[in-house]
Every structure is written in C-alpha cells, then in structure tokens.
FIKE-483116 format. One record per residue: residue in one letter; z, y, x of N, C-alpha, C, O in turn. Coordinates in steps of 0.001 Angstrom, whole numbers, padded with zeros to 6 digits, always signed. Layout:
N
AZYXZYXZYXZYX/...
***
This chain:
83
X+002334+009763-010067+003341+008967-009395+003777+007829-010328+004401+008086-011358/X+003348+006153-009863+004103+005300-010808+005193+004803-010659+005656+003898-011354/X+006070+005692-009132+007385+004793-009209+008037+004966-009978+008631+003939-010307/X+008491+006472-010946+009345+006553-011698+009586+005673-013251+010634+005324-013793/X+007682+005442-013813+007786+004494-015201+007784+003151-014438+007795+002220-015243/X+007774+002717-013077+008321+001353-012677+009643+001039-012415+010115-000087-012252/X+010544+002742-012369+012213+002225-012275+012337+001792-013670+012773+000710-014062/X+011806+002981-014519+012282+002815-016398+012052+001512-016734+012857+000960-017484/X+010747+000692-016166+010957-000540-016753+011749-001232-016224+012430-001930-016975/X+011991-001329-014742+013204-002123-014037+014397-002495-014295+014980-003579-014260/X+014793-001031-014664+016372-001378-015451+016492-000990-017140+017492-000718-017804/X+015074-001081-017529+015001-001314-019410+015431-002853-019352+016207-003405-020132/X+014642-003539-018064+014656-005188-018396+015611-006083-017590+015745-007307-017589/X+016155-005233-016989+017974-005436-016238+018214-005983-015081+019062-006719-014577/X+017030-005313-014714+017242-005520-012791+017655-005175-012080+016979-005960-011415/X+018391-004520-011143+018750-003942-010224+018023-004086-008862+017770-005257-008578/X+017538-002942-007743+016568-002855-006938+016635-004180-006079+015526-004694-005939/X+017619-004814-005506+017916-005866-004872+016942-007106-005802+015784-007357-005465/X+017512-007689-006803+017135-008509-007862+015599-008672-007571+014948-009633-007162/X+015290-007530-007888+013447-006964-008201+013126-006964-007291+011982-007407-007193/X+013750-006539-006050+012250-007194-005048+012649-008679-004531+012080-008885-003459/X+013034-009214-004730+013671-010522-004284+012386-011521-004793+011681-012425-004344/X+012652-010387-006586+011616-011219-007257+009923-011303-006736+009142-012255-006774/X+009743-009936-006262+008383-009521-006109+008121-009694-004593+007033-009200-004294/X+008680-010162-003692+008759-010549-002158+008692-008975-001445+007746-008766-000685/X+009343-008255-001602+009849-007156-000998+010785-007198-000406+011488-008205-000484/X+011195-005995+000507+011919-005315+000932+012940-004906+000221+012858-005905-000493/X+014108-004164-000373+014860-003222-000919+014373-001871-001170+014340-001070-002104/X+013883-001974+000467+014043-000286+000913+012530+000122-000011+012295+001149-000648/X+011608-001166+000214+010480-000915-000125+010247-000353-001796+009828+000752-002140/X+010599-001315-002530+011313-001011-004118+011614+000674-004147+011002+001485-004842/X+012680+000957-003236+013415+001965-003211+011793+003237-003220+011212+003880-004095/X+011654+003076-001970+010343+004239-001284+009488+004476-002520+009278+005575-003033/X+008888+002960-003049+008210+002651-004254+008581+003543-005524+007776+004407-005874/X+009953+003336-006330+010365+004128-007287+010934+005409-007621+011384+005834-008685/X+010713+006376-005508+011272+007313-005633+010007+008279-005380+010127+009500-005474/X+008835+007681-005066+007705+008430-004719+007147+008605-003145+006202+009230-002664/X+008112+007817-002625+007407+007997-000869+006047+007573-000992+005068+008174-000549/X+006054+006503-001621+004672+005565-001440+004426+004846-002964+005272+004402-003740/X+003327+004886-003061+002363+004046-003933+002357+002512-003609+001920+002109-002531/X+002748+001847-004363+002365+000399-004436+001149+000015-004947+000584+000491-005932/X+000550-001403-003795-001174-001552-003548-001202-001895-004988-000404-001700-005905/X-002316-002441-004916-002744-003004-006143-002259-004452-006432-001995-004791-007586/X-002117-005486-005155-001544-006437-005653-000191-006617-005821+000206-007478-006606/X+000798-005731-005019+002091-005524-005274+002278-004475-007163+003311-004303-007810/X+001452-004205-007355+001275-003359-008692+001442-004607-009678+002203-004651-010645/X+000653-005523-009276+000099-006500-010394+001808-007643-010304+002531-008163-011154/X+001802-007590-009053+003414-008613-009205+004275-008029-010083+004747-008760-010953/X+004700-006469-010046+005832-005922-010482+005141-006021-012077+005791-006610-012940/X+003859-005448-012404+003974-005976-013533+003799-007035-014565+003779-006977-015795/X+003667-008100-013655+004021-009519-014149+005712-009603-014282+006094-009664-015450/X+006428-009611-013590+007792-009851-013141+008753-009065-014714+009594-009516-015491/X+008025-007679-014567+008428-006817-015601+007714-007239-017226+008030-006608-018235/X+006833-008270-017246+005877-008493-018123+005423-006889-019137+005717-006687-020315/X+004761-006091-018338+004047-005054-018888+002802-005024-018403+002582-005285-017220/X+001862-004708-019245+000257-004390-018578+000212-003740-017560+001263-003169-017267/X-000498-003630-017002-000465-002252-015566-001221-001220-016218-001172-000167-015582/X-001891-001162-017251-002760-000052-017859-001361+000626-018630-001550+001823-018845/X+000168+000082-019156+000497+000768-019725+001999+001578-018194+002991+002236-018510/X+001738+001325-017233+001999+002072-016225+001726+002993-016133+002355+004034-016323/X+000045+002689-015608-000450+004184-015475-000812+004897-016822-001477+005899-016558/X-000601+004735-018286-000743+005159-018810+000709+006323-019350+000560+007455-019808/X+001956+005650-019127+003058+006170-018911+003609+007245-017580+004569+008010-017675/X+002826+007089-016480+003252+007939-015503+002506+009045-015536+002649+009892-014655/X+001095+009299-017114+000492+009991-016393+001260+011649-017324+001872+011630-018392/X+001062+012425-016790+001928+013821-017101+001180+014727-017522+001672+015805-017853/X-000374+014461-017616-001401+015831-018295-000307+016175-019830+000569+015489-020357/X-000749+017248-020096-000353+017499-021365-001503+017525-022110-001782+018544-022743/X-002121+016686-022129-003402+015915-023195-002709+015665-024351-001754+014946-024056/X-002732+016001-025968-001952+015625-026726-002520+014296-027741-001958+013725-028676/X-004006+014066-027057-004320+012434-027418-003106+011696-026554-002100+011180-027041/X-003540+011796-024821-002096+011381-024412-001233+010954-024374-000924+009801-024073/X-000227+012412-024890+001088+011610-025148+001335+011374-026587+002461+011147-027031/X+000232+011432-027329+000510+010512-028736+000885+009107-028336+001920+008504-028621/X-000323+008624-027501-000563+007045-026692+000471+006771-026140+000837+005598-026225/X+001441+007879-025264+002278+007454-024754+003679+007227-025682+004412+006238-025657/X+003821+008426-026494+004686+007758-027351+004704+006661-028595+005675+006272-029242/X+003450+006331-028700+002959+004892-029477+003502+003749-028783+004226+002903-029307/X+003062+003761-027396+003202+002723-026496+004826+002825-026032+005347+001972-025313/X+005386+003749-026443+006877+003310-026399+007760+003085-027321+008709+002358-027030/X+007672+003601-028532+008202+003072-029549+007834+001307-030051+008277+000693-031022/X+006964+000887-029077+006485-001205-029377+007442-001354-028464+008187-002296-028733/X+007734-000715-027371+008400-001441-026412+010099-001887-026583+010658-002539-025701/
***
C-alpha cells in the first residue's frame, strides 16, 4: 500500500490534503481514498505526486514496502535518515 509513505511525505513537506491535490489536479476525496488505502494511484498520478513532493517514486515504493527483508529495511532506514 503506497498511500500511507505518500501521506508521510505530504505533511513532512507541509501540505494539507486540500493544498495537494489542488496541486496534483485531484479531487480531495481522491487524495483522501489514495492515502488511506481504498485505491492505488495510476502511474501517472504516482509520477505527479512525486514531482509535487520532489521524491523519486522508487523511494515510495521502496518505503511502503513491509517484508521484513533486513537488506530492506537497512535501505529503508538509509533512505530516511537523507531525507
């Protein structure tokens, strides 16, 4: 699921759901559905939010993912201590 590391960056970088899709030509509700897990955002709505948010989209899905691989979440906690 990537809505939840797409709220963390949302309001790391001080958006509020309104703001953010305004930015990304959304809905509210859509944002909303998006960061609570109803639905997956396509690929080109993926690529807006992470322009808007200026993060890679590889470090999305590299953050949402939850194996307990401990290469993993080394990567994942590498990739958050830059941020």
């Amino acid at each position: 699921m990537l809505g939840p590391t797409i709220k963390w960056f949302r309001e790391r970088r001080g958006y509020n759901q309104g703001q953010f899709a305004e930015l990304i030509d959304l809905a509210p509700n859509d944002v909303r559905q998006i960061e609570t897990g109803r639905r997956e955002p396509s690929t080109p709505v993926l690529r807006k939010m992470c322009d808007v948010l200026n993060v890679p989209v590889s470090f999305i899905y590299l953050l949402a993912d939850k194996t307990n691989d401990p290469v993993l979440r080394r990567c994942q906690r590498l990739v958050l201590k830059y941020l």
